[in-house]
C-alpha positions in Angstrom: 55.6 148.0 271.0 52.4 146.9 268.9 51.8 150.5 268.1 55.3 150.7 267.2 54.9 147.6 264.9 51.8 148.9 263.4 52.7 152.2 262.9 56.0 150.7 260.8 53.5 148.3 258.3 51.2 151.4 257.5 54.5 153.6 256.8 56.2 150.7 254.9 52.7 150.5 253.1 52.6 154.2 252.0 56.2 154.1 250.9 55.3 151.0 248.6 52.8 153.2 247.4 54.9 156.1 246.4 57.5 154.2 244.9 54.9 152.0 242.9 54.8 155.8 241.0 57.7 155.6 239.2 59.3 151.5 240.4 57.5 148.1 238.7 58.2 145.8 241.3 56.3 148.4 243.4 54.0 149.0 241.1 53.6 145.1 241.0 52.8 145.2 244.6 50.0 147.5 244.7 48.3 146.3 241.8 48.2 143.1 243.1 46.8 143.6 246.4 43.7 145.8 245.0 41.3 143.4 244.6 43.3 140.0 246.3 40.0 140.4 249.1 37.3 140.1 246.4 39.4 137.2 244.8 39.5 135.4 248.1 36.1 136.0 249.0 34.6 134.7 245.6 37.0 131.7 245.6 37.3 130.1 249.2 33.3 129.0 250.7 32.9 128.8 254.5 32.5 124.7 254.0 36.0 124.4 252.3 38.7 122.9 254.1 41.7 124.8 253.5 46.0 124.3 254.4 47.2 127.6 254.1 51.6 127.8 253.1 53.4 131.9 252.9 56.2 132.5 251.1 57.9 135.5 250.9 59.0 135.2 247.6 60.0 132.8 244.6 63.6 131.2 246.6 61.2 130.1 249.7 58.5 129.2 247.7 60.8 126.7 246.5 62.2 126.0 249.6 58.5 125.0 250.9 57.5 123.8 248.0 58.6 119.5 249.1 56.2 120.3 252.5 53.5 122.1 249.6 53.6 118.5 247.7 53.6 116.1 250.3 50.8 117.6 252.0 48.9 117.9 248.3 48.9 113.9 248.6 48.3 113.4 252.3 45.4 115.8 252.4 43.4 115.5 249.1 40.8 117.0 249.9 41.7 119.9 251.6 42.4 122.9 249.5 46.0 124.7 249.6 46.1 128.3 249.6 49.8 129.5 248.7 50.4 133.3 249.4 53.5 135.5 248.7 54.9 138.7 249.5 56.6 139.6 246.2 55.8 139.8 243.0 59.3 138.1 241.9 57.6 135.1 243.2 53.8 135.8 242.6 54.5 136.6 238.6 56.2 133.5 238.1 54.1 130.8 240.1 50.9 131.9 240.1 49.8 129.4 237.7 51.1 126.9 240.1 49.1 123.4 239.3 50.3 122.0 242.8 48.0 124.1 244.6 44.0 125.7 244.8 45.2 129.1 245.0 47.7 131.8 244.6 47.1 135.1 245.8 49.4 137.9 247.0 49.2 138.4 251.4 47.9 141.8 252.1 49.8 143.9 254.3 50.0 143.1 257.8 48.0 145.5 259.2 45.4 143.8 262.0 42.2 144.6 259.8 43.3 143.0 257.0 45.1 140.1 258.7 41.5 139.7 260.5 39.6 139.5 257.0 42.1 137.7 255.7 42.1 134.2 258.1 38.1 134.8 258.7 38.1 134.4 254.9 40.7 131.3 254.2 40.2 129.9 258.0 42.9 127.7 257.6 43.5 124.5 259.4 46.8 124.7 259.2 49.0 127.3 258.0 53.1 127.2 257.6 55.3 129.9 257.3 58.4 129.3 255.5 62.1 130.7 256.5 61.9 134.0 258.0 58.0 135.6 257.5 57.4 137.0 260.8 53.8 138.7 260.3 52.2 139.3 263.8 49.2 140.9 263.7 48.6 137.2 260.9 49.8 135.1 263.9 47.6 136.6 266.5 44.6 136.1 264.2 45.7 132.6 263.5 46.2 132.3 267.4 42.9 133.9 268.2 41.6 131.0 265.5 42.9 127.9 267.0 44.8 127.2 264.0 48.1 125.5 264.2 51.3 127.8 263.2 54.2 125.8 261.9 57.1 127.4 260.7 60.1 125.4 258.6 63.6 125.6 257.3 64.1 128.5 259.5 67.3 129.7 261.0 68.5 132.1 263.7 71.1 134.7 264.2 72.2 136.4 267.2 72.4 139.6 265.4 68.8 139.3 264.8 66.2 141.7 266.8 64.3 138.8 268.6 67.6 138.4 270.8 69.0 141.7 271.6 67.6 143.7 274.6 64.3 145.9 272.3 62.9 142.7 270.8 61.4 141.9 274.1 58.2 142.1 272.3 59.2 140.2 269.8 60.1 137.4 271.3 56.3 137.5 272.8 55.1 137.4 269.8 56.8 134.1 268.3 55.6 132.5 271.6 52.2 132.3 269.3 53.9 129.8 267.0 53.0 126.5 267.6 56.1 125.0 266.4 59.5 125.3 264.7 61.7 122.8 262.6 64.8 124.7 262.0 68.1 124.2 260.0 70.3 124.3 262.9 71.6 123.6 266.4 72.4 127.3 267.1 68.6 128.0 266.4 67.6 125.9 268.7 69.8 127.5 271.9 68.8 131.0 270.2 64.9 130.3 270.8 65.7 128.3 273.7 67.6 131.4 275.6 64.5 133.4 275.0 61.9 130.8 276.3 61.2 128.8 273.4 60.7 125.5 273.2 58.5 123.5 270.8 61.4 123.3 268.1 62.9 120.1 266.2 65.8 120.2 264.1 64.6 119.5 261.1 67.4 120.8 258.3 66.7 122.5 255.0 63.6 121.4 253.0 65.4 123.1 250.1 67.8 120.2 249.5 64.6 117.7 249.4 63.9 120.1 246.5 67.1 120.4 244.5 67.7 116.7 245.0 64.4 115.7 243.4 65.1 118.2 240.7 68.8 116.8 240.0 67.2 113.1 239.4 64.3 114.7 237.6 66.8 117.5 235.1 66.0 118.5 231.7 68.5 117.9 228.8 69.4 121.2 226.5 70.8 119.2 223.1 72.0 123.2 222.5 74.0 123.5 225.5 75.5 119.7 224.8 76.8 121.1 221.6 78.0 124.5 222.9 79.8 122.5 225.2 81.4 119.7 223.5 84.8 118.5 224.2 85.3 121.3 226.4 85.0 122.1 230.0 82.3 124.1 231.2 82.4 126.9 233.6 78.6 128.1 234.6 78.2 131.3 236.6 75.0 131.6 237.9 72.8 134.6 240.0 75.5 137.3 238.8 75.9 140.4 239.0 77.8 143.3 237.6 80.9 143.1 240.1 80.6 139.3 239.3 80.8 139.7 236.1 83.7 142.1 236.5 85.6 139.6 237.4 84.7 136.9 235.1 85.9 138.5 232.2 90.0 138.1 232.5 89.0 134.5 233.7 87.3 134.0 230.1 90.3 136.5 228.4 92.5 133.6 230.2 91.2 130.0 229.4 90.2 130.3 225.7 89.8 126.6 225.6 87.0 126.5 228.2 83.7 127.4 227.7 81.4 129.9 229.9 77.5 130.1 230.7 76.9 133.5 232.8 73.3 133.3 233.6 72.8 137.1 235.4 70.4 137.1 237.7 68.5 139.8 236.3 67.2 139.7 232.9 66.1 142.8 231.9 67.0 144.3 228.6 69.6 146.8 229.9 71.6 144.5 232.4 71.4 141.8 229.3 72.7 144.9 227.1 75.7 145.2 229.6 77.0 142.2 229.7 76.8 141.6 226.0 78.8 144.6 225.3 81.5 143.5 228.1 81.9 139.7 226.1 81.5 140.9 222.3 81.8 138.7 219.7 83.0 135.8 222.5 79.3 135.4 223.5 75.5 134.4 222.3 72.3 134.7 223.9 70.8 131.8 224.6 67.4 132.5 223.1 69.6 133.5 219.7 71.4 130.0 220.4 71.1 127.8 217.4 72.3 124.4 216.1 74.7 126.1 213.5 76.0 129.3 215.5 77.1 127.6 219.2 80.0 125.7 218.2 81.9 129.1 217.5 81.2 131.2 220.9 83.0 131.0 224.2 80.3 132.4 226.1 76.8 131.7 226.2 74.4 133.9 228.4 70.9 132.9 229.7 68.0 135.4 229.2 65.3 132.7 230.0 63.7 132.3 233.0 63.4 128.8 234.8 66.5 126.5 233.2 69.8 127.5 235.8 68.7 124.8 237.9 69.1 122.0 234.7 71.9 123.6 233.6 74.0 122.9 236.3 74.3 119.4 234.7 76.9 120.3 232.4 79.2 122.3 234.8 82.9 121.2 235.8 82.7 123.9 237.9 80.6 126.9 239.4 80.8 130.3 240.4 77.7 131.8 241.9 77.0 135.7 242.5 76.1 138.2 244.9 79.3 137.9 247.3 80.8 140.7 246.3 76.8 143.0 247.3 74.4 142.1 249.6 75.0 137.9 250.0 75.7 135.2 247.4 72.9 133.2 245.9 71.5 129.7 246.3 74.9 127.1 246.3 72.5 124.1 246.4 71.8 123.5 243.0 75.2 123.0 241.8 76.1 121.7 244.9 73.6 119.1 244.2 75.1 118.4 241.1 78.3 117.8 242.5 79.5 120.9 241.4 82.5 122.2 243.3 81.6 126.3 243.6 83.1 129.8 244.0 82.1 132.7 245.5 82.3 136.2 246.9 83.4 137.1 250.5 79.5 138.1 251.6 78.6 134.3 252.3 78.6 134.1 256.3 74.8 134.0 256.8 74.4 130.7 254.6 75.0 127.6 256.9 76.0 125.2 253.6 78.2 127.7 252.2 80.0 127.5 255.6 80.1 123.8 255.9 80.9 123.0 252.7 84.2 125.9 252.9 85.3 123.6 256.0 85.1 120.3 253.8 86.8 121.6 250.8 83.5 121.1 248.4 83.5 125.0 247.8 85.7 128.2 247.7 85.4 131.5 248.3 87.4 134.7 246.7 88.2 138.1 247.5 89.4 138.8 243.8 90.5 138.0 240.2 93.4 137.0 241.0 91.9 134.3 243.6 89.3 133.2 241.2 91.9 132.9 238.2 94.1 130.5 240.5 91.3 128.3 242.1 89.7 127.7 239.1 93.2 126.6 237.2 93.8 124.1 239.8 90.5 122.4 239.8 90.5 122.3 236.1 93.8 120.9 236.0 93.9 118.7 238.6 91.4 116.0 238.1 92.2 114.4 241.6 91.3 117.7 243.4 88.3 118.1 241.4 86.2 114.5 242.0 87.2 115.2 245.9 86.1 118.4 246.2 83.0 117.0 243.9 82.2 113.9 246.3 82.5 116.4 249.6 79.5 117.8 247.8 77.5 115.1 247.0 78.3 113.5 250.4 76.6 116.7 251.9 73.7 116.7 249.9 72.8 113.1 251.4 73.5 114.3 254.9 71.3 117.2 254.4 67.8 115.3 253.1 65.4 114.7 255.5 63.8 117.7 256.3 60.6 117.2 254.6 60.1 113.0 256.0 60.6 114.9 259.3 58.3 117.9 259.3 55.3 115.7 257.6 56.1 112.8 260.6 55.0 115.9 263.1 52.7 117.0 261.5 50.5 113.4 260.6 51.4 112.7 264.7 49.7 115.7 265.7 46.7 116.1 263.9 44.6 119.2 263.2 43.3 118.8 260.1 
């Protein structure tokens, strides 16, 4: 099975390769991963003392980003490496003041997963959600240097428990420990050996918690808004968006953010064309000209999070293709939410559908009626609201808990 595994990282390596030929994001990839060895070795000296966190991409980056901070004041002086897979999350936080350094992981292949922890030898190194690198956590093994992993969940559709991830499950025996989002997690790695596990819960809501009592204010949105409700659909996409437009044909009276969750020129060029003359573009958004638009759509980078503020309600994308997006910031907020059927794998989205704090849709018609009642029926609204907010303070935590283990067992 490891020649299996490592024949499967050099053919996923030469089909980044071909696609970086004619794909940016692939293209992204390869460039960045030229010269990450020389970077590394001309940065990190063998006397450093170095905390190593991986994140696949910009969503766990946040998600780990509470542990990132609260070991940036318990351990001073140690320098924190922080590594990604993507260049979604790379491009956008490499300039990340909270850390030493930012480079992209190199493939997992065991040569460079061998230069790579001889060159950072980390103390301690923390994985976050779901980045299952083996021939990184037998090095790291091989080291001495403790593996944590956090805000991870299991599935029993997932490879480590069905009867050809027997090496798998081998391999995340290497781990020194897990704090995971759920009980089901814990009888998963429990039916397959695995032990050293606390139930931790989601770092993410740490984050989107400190973020709510931390928000900007957009004077431009206050005034787009006004007397109005406001309706914010966030992370969308075009079958999303598909949807939303007889809701806005419907409620003239309320007002719409649609923040897409790609921003490129041509999905941007879409939607525009779908809303006409209802809708602005944020950056074009001006004092004078966003009193007189129902529609406002985001084209900047960074702001969904604060914007959230000023919703009534929320509808967030992706249901309808591969899985909705993050419900926490809204949720946060107090926001009661909407969204597509593809929602199963998200334990808050779950919850929350048994409490009443959120909603889920198969179609227009669905989304047209949900969204009358809760802007109609103030009652409904603040419950549905306080189920959501009542969550949010059950769900904090996981970050006091993870940094407890860690300061009572220390490596570093």
């Amino acid at each position: 099975m490891s020649f299996i595994y490592n024949l499967f990282i050099q053919t996923y390596g030469l089909l980044i390769s071909l696609a970086s030929l004619f794909d940016m994001k692939a293209k992204k990839w390869v460039d960045g991963r030229k010269t990450v060895f020389d970077e590394i070795e001309g940065a990190i000296s063998p006397e450093d003392k170095i905390i190593w966190m991986h994140t696949a991409s910009l969503g766990e980056f946040e998600q780990g980003r509470p542990v990132l901070e609260a070991l940036r004041k318990k351990y001073p002086d140690h320098k924190i490496v922080l590594t990604f897979f993507s260049p979604s999350g790379y491009e956008i936080r490499k300039d990340y003041d909270q850390v030493d350094y930012v480079f992209y992981l190199p493939l997992d292949t065991r040569t460079n997963a061998k230069r790579f922890v001889k060159a950072i030898h980390p103390e301690l190194c923390i994985f976050v959600k779901y980045e299952f690198w083996f021939n990184y956590l037998n090095e790291l093994n091989v080291h001495g240097c403790p593996i944590y992993f956090i805000s991870t969940i299991f599935r029993e559709d997932q490879y480590f428990f069905k009867w050809y991830g027997r090496w798998s499950c081998e391999q995340l025996k290497l781990i020194s420990h897990f704090f995971v989002q759920n009980e089901a997690s814990i009888d998963l790695l429990n039916s397959i050996g695995i032990y050293n596990i606390c139930l931790s819960g989601d770092t993410r809501f740490d984050r989107v918690y400190d973020l709510a009592q931390q928000c900007q204010s957009f004077p431009l949105v206050e005034t787009f808004k006004g007397e109005n409700q406001l309706f914010i659909a966030g992370s969308t996409w075009s079958p999303d968006e598909d949807l939303l437009l007889p809701l806005i044909e419907n409620n003239p009276a309320v007002k719409f953010i649609i923040a897409p969750h790609e921003t490129k020129t041509e999905r941007l060029r879409q939607i525009m064309k779908k809303l006409g003359s209802k809708a602005l573009l944020f950056s074009e958004a001006k004092e004078e000209n966003t009193k007189d638009v129902q529609v406002l759509v985001i084209d900047s980078v960074g702001i969904l999070a604060h914007l959230y503020q000023y919703a009534d309600i929320c509808y967030i994308g992706g249901g309808f293709g591969v899985a909705i997006h993050n419900i926490q910031e809204p949720v946060t907020f107090g926001k009661p939410v909407m969204f597509g059927p593809k929602f199963e794998k998200f334990k808050e989205a779950r919850d929350l559908l048994k409490r009443g704090g959120v909603f889920t849709i198969k179609n227009a018609t669905e989304l047209n009626e949900i969204t009358k009642v809760l802007l109609s029926d103030k009652k409904i609204l603040k419950a549905a609201s306080d189920k959501c907010i009542a969550y949010v303070d059950e769900m904090r935590g996981a970050t006091d808990s993870i940094m407890r283990f860690i300061n009572s067992h220390p490596k570093i």
